[in-house]
VOFI-486301 format. One line per field, with one value per residue (C-alpha): x, y, z; residue in three letters. Coordinates in steps of 0.5 Angstrom, whole numbers, plus 2048, in hexadecimal, padded with zeros to 3 digits. Example, Ala and Ser with C-alpha at 12.3 -4.5 7.8 and 13.67 -1.06 7.14 Angstrom:
c1 <- 819,81B
c2 <- 7F7,7FE
c3 <- 810,80E
aa <- ALA,SER
# end
This chain:
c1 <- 7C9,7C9,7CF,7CD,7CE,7D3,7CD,7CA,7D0,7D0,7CA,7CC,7CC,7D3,7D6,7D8,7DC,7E0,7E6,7E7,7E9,7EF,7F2,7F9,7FE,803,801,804,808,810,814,818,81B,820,826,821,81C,818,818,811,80D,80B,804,805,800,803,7FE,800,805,80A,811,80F,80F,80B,80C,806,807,801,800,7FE,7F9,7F7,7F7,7FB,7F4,7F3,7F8,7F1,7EF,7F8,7F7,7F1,7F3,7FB,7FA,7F3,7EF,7F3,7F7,7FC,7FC,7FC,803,806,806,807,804,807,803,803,802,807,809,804,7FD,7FA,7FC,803,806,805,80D,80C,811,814,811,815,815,81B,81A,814,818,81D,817,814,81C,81C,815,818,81F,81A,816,81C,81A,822,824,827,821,81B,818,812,811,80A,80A,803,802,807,808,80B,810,812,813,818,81C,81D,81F,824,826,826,826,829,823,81E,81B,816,813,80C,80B,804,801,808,80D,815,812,80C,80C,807,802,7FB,7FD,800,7FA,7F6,7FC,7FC,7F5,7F4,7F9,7F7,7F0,7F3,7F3,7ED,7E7,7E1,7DA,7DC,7D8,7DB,7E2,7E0,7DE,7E4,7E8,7E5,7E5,7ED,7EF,7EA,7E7,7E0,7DE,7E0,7DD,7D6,7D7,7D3,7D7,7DD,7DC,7D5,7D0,7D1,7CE,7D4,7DC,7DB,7D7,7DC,7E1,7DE,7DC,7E3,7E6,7E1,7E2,7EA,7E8,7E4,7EA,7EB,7F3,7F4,7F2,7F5,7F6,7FD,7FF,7FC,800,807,806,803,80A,80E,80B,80B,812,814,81A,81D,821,823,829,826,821,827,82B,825,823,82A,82B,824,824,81F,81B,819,816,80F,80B,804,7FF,7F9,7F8,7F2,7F6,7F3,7F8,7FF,7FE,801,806,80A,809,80D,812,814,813,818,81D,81E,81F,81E,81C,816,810,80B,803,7FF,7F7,7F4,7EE,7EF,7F1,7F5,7F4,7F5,7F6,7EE,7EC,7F0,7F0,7F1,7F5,7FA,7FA,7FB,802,804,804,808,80D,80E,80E,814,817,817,81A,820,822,823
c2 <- 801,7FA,7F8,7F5,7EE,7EC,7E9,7F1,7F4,7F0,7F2,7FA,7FE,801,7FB,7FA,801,801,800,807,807,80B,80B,80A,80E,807,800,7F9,7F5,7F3,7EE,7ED,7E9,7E7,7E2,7E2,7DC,7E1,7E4,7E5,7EA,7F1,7F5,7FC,802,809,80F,816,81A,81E,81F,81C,815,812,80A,808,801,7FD,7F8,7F1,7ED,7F4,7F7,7FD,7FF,800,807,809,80F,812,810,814,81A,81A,818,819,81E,824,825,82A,823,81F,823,824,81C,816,810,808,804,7FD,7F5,7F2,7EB,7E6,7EA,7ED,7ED,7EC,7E5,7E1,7DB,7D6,7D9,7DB,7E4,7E9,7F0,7F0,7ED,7F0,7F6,7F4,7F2,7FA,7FD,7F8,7FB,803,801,7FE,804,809,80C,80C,813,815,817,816,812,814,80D,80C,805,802,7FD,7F6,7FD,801,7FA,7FA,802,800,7FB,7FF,806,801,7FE,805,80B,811,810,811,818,817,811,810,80B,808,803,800,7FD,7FB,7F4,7F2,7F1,7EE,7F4,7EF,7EA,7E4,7DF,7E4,7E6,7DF,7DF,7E5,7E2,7DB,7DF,7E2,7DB,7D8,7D8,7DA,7DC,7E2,7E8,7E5,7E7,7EE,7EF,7ED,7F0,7F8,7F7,7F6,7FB,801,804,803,80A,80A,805,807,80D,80E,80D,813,811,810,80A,806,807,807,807,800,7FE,800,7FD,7F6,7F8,7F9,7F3,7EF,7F0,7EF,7E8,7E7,7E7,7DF,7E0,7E7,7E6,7E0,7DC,7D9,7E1,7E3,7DE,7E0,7E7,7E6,7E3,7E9,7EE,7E9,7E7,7EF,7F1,7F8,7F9,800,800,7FF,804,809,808,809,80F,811,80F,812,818,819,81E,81A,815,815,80F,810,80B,80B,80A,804,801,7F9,7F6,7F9,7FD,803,801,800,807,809,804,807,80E,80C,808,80D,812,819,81E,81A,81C,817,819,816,814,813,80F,80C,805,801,804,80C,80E,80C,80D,814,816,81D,81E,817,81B,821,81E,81B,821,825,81F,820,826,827,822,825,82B,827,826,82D
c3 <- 813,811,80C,805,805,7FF,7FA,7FB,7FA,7F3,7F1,7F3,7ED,7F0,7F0,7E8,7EA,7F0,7EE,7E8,7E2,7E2,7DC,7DC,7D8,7D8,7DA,7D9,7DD,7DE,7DF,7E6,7EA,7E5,7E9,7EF,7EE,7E8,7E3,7E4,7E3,7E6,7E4,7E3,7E2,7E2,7E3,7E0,7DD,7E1,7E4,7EB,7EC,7F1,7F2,7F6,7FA,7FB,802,804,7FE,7FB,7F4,7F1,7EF,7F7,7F6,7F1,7F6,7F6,7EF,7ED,7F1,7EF,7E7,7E6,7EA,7E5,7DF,7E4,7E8,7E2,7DF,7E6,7E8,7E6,7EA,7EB,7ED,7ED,7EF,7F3,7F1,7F4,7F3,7ED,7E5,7E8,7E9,7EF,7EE,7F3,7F7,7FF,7FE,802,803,800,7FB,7F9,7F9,7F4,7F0,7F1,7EF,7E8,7E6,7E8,7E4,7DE,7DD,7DE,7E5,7E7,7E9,7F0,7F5,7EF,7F3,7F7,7FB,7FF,802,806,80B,807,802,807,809,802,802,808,803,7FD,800,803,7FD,7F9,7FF,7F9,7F5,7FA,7FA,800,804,807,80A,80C,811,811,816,816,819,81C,822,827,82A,82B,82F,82D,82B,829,824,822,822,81D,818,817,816,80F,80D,80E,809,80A,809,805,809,80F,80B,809,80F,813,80D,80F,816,815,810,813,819,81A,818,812,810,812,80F,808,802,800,7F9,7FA,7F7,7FD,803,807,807,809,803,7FE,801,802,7FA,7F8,7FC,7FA,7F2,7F4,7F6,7F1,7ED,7EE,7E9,7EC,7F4,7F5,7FD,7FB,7F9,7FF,804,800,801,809,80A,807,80B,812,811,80F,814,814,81A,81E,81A,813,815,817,811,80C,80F,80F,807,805,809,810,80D,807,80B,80E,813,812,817,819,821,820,81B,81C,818,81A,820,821,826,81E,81D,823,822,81B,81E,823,81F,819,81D,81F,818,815,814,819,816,81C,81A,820,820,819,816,811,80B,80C,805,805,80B,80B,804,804,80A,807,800,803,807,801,7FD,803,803,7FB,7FB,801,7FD,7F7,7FA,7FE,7F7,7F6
aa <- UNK,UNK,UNK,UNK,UNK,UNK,UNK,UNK,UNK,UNK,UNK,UNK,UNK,UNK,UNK,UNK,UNK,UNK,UNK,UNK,UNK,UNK,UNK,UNK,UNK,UNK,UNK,UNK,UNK,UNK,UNK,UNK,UNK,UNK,UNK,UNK,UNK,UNK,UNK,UNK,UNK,UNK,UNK,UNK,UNK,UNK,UNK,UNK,UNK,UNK,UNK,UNK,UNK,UNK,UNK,UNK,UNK,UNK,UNK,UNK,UNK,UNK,UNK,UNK,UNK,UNK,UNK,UNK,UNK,UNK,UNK,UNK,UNK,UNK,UNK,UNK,UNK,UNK,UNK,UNK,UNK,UNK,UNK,UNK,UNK,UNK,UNK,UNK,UNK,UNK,UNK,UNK,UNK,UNK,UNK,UNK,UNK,UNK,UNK,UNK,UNK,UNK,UNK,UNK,UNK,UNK,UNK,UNK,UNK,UNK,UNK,UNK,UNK,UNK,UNK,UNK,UNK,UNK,UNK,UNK,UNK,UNK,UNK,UNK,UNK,UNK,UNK,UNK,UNK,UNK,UNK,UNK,UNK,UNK,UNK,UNK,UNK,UNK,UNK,UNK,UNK,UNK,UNK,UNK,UNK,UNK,UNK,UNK,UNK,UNK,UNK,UNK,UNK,UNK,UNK,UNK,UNK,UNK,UNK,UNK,UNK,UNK,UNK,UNK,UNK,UNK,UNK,UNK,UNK,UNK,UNK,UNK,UNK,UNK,UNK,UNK,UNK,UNK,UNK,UNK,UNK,UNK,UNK,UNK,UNK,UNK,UNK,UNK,UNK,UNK,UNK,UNK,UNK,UNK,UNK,UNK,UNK,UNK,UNK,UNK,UNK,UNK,UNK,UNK,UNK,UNK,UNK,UNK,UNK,UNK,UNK,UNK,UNK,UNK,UNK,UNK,UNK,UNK,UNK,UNK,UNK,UNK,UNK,UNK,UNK,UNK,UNK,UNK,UNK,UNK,UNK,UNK,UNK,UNK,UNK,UNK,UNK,UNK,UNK,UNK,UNK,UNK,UNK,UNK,UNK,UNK,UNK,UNK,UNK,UNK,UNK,UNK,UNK,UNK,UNK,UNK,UNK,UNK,UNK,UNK,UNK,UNK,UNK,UNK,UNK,UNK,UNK,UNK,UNK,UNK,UNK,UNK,UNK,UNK,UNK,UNK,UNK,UNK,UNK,UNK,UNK,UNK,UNK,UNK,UNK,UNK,UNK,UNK,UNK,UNK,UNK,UNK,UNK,UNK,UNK,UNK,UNK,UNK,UNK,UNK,UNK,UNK,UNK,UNK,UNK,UNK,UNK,UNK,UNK,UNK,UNK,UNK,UNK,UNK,UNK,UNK,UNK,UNK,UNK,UNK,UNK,UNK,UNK,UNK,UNK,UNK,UNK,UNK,UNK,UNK
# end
């Protein structure tokens, strides 16, 4: 099935909706930074009611709304759900409602940013913290459990590396990242941009949500829509956030000493084989480098963006990994 093009897409009666009305049970936005080029702010929604906190952790360019499938299924899809969890998500600094300061992004320093939202809003308790970080996500995830190892009651870590290394060659690797920052036609941009993120049978699969034809239409409707967003979206924020995750290093050591202060059994490494964008050669490297006693959850076949592609089987090792970390803590 040929893909809509951009102006088709428009024009869909879907396209008005692809991002959900999930109402929040608390929003705004906190100051960060303070003493570290800030502050500026941090934009925030929290999702239902309970006692589980889940802190959902957002990759490269893309927005907290993009969490919509976990946010709906953790904080929304039941009042038992509703009461039982309370869902974070957020935009991180450089994307979104969230400040963009013109200044040198780490993933250090986004998981500062990340540690002043959770003392703000008073989530400061030893092993509260059910952690789920994807792709630049799951790098900051690596810097926070770092930074506040005793708080963390499990760590997920999605399509995510400790560095990235180069597994394509070394001009073709160069050729992929100029690429993000060349303009284009903007179907050319779509098309590009689903062809890194998932598998080519998933995009030619019919809509899970239903309206589009195709998983593909709905993901180029909804990356659309965030590019539409001339303040939210922007190339500047998009560039500073490139350079966080491409500069992020966690070594053997730093990965051994995480895993030893947060706990093996809290953590899990999921990867999808196909992942175009980082490869599953990272994964491996995680497994190996944190350390026997993590979960390693394999998708073979799949891409970069599991918690979409694989949404009832990622929901459901989220589920199993808060539970076991909810009874680690007796």
């Amino acid at each position: 099935m040929v893909p809509l093009t951009a102006a088709q897409l428009k024009e869909h009666p879907e396209f008005p909706k692809v991002t959900w009305d999930l109402q929040p049970t608390k929003k705004g936005t906190v100051p960060v930074a303070e003493g570290r080029g800030g502050p500026f702010d941090i934009s925030y929604e929290i999702h239902g009611t309970g006692h589980i906190c889940l802190v959902w952790i957002m990759g490269l360019g893309a927005l907290k709304t993009a969490w919509q499938r976990q946010t709906l299924h953790f904080s929304h899809a039941s009042p038992s759900r509703t009461s039982k969890y309370q869902s974070l998500i957020f935009d991180n600094r450089g994307m979104g409602a969230s400040g963009k300061p013109n200044l040198r992004y780490t993933t250090t320093e986004m998981a500062h940013d990340t540690l002043d939202l959770l003392d703000t809003i008073g989530w400061t308790s030893p092993r509260q913290l059910h952690i789920i970080g994807v792709s630049m996500g799951g790098m900051i995830a690596q810097e926070l459990a770092l930074l506040i190892p005793s708080r963390v009651a499990s760590l997920i870590l999605v399509s995510t590396a400790a560095r990235l290394e180069n597994t394509v060659g070394f001009i073709e690797n160069l050729r992929q990242r100029i690429n993000l920052f060349i303009p284009k036609e903007i179907n050319t941009q779509l098309a590009e941009t689903k062809a890194r993120l998932f598998s080519q049978e998933f995009l030619d699969g019919p809509d899970q949500d239903g309206g589009f034809p195709t998983n593909g239409d709905r993901f180029a409707a909804q990356e659309l829509s965030k590019r539409m967003d001339k303040e939210g979206f922007t190339r500047k924020g998009f560039v500073l956030q490139a350079v966080a995750a491409g500069w992020h290093h966690k070594s053997a050591g730093q990965l051994r000493k995480l895993a030893d202060e947060v706990g093996r059994e809290r953590i899990c490494v999921m990867h999808g084989t196909e992942d175009r964008m980082i490869t599953y050669h990272h994964a491996e490297v995680l497994k190996r480098e944190l350390g026997e006693g993590i979960r390693f959850e394999r998708f073979d076949g799949r891409g970069h963006v599991l918690m979409w592609e694989e949404r009832e089987a990622f929901n459901r090792v989220v589920e199993e990994m808060v539970e076991k970390g909810e009874k680690s803590d007796g």
